[in-house]
C-alpha positions in Angstrom: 0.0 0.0 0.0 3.1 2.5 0.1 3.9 3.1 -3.7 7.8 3.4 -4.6 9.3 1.5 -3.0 10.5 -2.4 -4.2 12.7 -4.7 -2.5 14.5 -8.1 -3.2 14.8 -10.6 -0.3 17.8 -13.0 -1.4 18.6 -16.5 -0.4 20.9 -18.7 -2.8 18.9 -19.0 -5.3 15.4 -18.3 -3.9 14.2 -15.0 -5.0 11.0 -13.0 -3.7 10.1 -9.9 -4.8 7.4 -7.7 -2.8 6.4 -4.3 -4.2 5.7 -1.7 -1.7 4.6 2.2 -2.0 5.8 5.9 -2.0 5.5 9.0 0.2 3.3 12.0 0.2 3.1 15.2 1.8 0.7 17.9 3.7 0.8 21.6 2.7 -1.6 24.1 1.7 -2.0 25.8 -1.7 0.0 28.7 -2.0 3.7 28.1 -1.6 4.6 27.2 2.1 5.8 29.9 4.3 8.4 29.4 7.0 6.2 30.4 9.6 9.1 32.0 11.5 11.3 28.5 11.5 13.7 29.1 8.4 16.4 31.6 10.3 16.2 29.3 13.3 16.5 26.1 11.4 19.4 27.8 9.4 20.9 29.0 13.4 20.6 25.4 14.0 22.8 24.1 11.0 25.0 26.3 11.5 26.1 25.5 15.2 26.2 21.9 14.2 29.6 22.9 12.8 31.2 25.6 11.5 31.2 23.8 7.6 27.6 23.3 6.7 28.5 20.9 3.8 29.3 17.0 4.0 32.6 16.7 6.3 31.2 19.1 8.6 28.5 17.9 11.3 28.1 14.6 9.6 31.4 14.0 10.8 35.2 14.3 9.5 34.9 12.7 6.2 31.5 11.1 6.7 30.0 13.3 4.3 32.2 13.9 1.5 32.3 9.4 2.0 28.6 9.8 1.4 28.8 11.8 -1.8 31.4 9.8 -3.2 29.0 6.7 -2.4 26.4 8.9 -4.8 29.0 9.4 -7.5 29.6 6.4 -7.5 26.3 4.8 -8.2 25.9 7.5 -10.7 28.9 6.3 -12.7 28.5 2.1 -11.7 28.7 1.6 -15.4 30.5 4.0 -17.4 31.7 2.5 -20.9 27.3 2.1 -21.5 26.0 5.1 -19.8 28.5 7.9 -21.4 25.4 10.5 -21.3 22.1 11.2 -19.4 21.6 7.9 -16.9 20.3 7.0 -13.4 22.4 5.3 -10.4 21.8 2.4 -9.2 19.9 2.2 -6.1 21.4 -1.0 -3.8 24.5 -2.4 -3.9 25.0 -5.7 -6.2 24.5 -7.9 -2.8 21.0 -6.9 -2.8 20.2 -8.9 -5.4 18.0 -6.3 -7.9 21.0 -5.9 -10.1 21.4 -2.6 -11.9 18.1 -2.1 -10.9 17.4 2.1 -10.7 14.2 3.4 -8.9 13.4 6.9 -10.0 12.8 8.1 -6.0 16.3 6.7 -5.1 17.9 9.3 -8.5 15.5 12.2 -6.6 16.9 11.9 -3.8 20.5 11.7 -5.2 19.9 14.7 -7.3 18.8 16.6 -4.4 21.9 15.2 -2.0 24.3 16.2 -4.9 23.0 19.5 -5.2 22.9 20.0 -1.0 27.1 19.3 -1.3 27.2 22.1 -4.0 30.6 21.2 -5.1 31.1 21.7 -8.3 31.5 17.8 -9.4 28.4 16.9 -7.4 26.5 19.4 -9.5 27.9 17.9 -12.6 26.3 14.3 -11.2 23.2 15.9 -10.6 22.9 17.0 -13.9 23.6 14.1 -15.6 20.9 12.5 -13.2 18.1 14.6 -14.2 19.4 14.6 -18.0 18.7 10.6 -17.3 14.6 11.5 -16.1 14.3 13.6 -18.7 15.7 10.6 -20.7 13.1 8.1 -19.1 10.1 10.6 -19.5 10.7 11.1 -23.3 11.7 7.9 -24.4 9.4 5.7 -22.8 9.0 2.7 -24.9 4.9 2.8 -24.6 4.0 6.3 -23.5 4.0 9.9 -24.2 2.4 11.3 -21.1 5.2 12.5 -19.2 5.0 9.3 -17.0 8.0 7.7 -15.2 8.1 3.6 -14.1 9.3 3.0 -11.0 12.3 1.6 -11.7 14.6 1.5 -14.6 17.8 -0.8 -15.8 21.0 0.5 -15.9 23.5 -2.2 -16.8 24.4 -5.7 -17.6 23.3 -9.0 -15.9 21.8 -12.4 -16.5 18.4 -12.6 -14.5 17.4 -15.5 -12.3 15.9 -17.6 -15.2 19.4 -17.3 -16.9 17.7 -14.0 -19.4 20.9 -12.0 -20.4 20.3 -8.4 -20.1 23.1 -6.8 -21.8 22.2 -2.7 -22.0 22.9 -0.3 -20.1 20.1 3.0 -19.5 19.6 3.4 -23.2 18.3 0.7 -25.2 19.8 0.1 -28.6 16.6 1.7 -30.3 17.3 4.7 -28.4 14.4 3.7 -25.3 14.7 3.6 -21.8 15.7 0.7 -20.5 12.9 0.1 -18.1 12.7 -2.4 -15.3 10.2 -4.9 -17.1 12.3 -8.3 -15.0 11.1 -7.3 -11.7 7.9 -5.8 -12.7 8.6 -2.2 -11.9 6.6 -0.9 -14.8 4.3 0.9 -13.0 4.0 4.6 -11.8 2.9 6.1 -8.1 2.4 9.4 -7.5 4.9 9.9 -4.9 7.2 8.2 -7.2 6.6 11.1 -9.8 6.4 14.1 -7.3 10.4 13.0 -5.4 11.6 13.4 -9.6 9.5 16.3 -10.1 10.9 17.9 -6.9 14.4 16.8 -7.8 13.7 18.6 -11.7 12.5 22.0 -10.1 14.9 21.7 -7.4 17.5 21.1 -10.1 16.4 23.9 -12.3 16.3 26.6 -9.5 20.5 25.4 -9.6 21.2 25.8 -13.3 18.2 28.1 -14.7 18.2 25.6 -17.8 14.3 25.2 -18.5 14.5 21.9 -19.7 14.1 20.6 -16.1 11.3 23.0 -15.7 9.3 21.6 -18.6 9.6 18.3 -17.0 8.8 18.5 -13.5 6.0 20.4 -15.2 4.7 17.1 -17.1 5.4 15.3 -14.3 3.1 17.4 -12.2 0.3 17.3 -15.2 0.6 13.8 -15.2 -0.6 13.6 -11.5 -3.0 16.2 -12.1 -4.6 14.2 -14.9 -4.4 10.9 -14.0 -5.1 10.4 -10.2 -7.0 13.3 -9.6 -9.8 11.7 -6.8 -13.2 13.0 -6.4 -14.1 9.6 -3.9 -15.0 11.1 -0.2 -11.4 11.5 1.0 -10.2 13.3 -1.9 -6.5 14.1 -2.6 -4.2 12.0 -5.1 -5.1 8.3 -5.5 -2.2 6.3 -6.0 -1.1 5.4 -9.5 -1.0 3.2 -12.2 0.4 -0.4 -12.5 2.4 -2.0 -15.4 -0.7 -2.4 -17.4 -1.7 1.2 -16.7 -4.1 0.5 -14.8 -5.7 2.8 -12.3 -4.6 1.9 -8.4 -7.9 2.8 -5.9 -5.4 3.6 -2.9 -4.0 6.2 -1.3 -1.2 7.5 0.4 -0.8 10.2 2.9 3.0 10.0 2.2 1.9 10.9 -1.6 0.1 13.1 -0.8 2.4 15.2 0.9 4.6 15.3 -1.8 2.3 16.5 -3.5 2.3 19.6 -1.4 5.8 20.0 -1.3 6.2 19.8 -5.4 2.8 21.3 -5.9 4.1 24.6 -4.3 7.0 24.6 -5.6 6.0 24.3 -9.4 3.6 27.6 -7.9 7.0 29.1 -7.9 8.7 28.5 -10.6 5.9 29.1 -12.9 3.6 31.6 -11.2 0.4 29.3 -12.9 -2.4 29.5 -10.1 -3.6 25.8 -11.0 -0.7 24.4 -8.6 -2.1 26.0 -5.9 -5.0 24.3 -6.3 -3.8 21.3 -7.0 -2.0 21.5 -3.8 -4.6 22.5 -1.8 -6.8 19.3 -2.8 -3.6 17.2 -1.8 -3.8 19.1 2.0 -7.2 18.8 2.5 -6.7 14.9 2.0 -3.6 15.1 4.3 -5.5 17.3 7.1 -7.8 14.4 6.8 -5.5 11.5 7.7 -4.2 13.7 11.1 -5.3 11.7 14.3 -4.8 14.7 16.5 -5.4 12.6 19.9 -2.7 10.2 18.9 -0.3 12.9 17.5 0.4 10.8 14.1 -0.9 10.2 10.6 -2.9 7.9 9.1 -1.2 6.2 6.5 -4.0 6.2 4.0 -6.6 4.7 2.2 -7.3 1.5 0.1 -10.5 2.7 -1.6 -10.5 6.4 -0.9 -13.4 6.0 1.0 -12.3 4.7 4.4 -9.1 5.4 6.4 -7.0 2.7 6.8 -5.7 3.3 10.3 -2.9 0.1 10.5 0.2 0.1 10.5 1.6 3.6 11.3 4.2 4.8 9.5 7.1 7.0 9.9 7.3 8.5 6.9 4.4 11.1 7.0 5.8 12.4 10.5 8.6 13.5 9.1 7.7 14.6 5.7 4.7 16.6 7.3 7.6 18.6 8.9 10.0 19.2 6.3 7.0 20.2 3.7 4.6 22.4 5.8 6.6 23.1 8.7 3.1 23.6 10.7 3.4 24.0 14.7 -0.3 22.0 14.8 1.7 18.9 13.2 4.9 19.1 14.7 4.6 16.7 17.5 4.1 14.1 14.6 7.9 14.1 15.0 8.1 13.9 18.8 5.8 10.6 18.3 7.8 9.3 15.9 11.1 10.0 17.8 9.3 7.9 21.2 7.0 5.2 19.6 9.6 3.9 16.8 12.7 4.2 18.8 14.6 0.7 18.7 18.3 -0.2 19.0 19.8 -3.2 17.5 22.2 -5.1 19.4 24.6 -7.9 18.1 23.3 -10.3 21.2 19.7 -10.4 20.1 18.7 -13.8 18.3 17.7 -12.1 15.0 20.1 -9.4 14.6 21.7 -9.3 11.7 24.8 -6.5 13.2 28.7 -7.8 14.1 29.5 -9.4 17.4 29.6 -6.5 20.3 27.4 -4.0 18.0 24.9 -1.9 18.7 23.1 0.7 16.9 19.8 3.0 17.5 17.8 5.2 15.5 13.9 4.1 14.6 12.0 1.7 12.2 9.2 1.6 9.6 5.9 1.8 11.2 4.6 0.3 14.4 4.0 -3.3 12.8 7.9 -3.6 12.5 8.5 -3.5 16.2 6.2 -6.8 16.4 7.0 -8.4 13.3 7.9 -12.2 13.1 7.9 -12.1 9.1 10.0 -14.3 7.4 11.8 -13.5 4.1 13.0 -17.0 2.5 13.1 -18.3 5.4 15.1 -15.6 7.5 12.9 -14.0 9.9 13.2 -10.5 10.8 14.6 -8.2 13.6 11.9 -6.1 14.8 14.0 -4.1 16.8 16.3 -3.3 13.4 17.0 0.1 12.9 15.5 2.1 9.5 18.9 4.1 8.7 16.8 5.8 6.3 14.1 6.8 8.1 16.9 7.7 10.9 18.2 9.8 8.8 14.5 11.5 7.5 14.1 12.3 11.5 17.3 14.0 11.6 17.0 15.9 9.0 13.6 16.9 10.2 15.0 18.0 13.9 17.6 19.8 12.3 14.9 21.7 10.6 12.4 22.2 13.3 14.9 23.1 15.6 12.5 23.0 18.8 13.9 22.5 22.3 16.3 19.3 22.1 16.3 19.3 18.4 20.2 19.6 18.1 21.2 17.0 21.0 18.9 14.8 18.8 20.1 15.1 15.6 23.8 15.0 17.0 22.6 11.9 18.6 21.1 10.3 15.3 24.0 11.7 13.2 26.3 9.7 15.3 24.0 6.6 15.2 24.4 6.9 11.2 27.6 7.5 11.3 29.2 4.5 12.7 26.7 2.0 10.7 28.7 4.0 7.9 31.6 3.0 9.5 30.5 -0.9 10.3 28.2 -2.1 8.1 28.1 -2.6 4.2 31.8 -3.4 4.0 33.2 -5.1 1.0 29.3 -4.5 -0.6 29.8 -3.6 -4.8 28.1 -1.4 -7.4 28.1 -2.8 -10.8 31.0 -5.3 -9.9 33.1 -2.7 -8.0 33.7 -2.9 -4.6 32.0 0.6 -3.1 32.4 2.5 0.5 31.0 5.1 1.8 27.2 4.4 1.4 24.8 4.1 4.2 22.8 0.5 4.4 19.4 0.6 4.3 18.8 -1.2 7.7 20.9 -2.5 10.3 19.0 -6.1 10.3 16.7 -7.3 7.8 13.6 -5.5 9.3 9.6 -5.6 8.0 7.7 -2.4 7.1 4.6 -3.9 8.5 3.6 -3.1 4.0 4.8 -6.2 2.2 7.9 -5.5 1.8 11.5 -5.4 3.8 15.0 -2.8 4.8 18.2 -5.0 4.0 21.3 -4.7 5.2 22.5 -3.3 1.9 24.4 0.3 0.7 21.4 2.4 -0.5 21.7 5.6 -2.6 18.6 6.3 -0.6 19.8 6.1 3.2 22.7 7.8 2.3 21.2 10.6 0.8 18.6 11.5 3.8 22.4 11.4 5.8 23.3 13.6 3.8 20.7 16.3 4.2 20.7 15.5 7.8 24.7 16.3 7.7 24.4 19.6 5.8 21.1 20.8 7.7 19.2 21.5 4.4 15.4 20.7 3.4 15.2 18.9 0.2 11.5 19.4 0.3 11.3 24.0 0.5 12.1 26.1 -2.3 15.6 27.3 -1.3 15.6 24.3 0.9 19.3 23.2 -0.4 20.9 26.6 -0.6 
């Protein structure tokens, strides 16, 4: 029921594939104000450390480790992808391959243009070149549409398929991710790219990335446009392009965030309607006397009010930056707290480890899933969503804010350090990335965190470590 994301559990040769969902957002129609928070947050950066870019309060080295982690899976096949292309999103020990999902590349884009060095903006570009690839070379559709997930480099598949190409195909299309099934397209898979084009266009001026977060945002606009009782954004399409019922609260924030933005940059007075349908949906899912949000609904009808995930907590924050919503994060920070430690039974971390930070939703504290037969660690840590939290603090920058992010910084930091060693990209052994989870830990959604270098998790460290919103106009400068 959460939309982008996709994840391989692997055990010699047993393969099972579950697809999960992607994020939205809360914000109101007219681009979102700082309410008074932006100097503070930027106050807050700043006395982090003295360097606000990777290297600096993501520790000595840390960060600048964590851009080179993105450059890397930028460049993880270079004698095939020699122009636009997308990086790949896990390391090879995942098991998805060259596998590239399009909210991994947003996020990578946005990190790279957080460091603003000049080599990481040089990445970024070539990143977005590679949407703006995907969206008009789609081997089916004209519509300004992305898939979830894209190819981009060699491998023999499971049934022994050789897939020889790298992003481009040789009749010039994408190259999209038709083995595992990750044809389709979720909203909040198209609004992280679309926020990732404007972002990058507010960097370089070049309209080109205008135009397409523009599409992008008529795509949602057209094609999941609800008018059932709970309104907002529904949630997609699948491979056969057909319409998906649910949706997401995460989506629908993202929504906001890229709605207002694309207000902005354009000045056209439908995005702030557009954005204000996805807030009145998100206002919606807000259980006030719990303090957290819903994460959706399945037929746009009825709330579905189980599991509780992180994501919308944090995302609220970082895309409306609303007092009424803020202790989303404080609940987030208390009820999916965990630590891993190396003497539990299922943990996954090295003898005499621990590590802390939070999980997925409330269903992964409980979980007793199994993936091929390994069964999960419900007190695994979410680096990702660690890193989301931080990011968020270091925004909000409330009473405690900074002794938390320090705090979750450090967490990230030494599974940097400890985990994912010896992990490749395309072949090549990598460092520097940030796993996806400490154990193999369930969402409570279908789907599971890995132990595994993700362009994702590092990227979320990333923003934590330079104290920038990826979600504001501005956010990254």
């Amino acid at each position: 029921m959460l939309g982008r994301r996709s994840f391989l559990a692997l055990s010699g040769a047993a393969v099972a594939v579950a697809v999960g969902a992607s994020g939205a957002i809360a914000g109101g129609g007219t681009p979102v104000v700082a309410n008074g928070t932006g100097r503070r947050a930027g106050a807050l950066a700043g006395s982090l450390s003295s360097h606000p870019k990777p290297g600096g309060h993501g520790g000595p080295g840390h960060g600048a480790s964590a851009v080179a982690f993105l450059q890397a899976a930028a460049d993880a096949y270079p004698t095939l992808n020699t122009g636009p292309r997308l990086a790949q999103s896990y390391a090879d020990e995942l098991g998805l391959f060259s596998t590239a999902f399009v909210y991994d590349n947003a996020l990578a884009i946005l990190a790279l243009l957080a460091d603003g060095r000049r080599a990481s903006l040089a990445t970024a570009k070539a990143l977005g070149d590679g949407l703006v690839y995907a969206q008009e070379h789609d081997p089916a559709f004209d519509d300004g549409r992305l898939r979830q997930g894209y190819n981009v480099g060699p491998y023999t598949f499971y049934d022994g398929n050789p897939q020889p190409y790298g992003f481009v195909l040789p009749d010039g299309n994408a190259n999209i991710g038709w083995q595992f099934g990750f044809l389709g397209t979720a909203v909040g898979d198209m609004a992280w790219p679309g926020l990732a084009l404007a972002q990058l266009y507010g960097a370089t001026r070049e309209r080109r990335y205008r135009d397409a977060a523009v599409r992008i945002g008529e795509w949602i606009t057209t094609n999941t446009w609800s008018t059932k009782p709970l309104g907002g954004f529904s949630f997609g399409v699948d491979g056969a392009d057909n319409p998906v019922p649910n949706g997401s609260t995460e989506h629908n924030i993202d929504c906001i965030a890229f709605f207002a933005i694309l207000r902005t940059i354009t000045r056209d007075k439908k995005w702030t309607k557009a954005a204000a349908h996805a807030r009145a949906f998100v206002d919606r899912m807000w259980s006030r006397a719990d303090g957290w949000f819903w994460t959706g609904t399945n037929d746009g009808i009825e709330i579905n009010r189980s599991p509780v995930p992180l994501d919308p907590a944090t995302w609220s924050w970082l895309a409306l930056r609303e007092r009424k919503y803020a202790g989303a994060l404080d609940w987030a920070g208390r009820a999916l707290a965990t630590t891993d430690d190396a003497a539990a039974a299922t943990s996954q971390l090295p003898d005499g480890e621990r590590i802390s930070g939070v999980t997925f939703s409330t269903a992964s504290l409980t979980s007793t899933a199994q993936y091929n037969g390994i069964t999960v660690h419900p007190q695994g840590v979410w680096l990702e969503g660690t890193g989301q939290l931080a990011t968020s603090l270091a925004d909000r920058c409330g009473r405690g804010d900074e002794r938390s992010v320090r705090a979750l910084l450090g967490q990230i930091r030494h599974a940097q350090d400890v985990l994912g060693v010896g992990q490749h990209l395309g072949g090549v052994e990598v460092s520097g990335g940030v796993v996806a989870a400490s154990s193999l830990l369930d969402t409570g959604f279908g789907f599971g965190y890995f132990q595994v270098q993700h362009v994702g998790a590092t990227s979320w460290f990333v923003f934590a470590s330079t104290g920038t919103n990826p979600m504001r106009w501005g956010g990254l400068r």
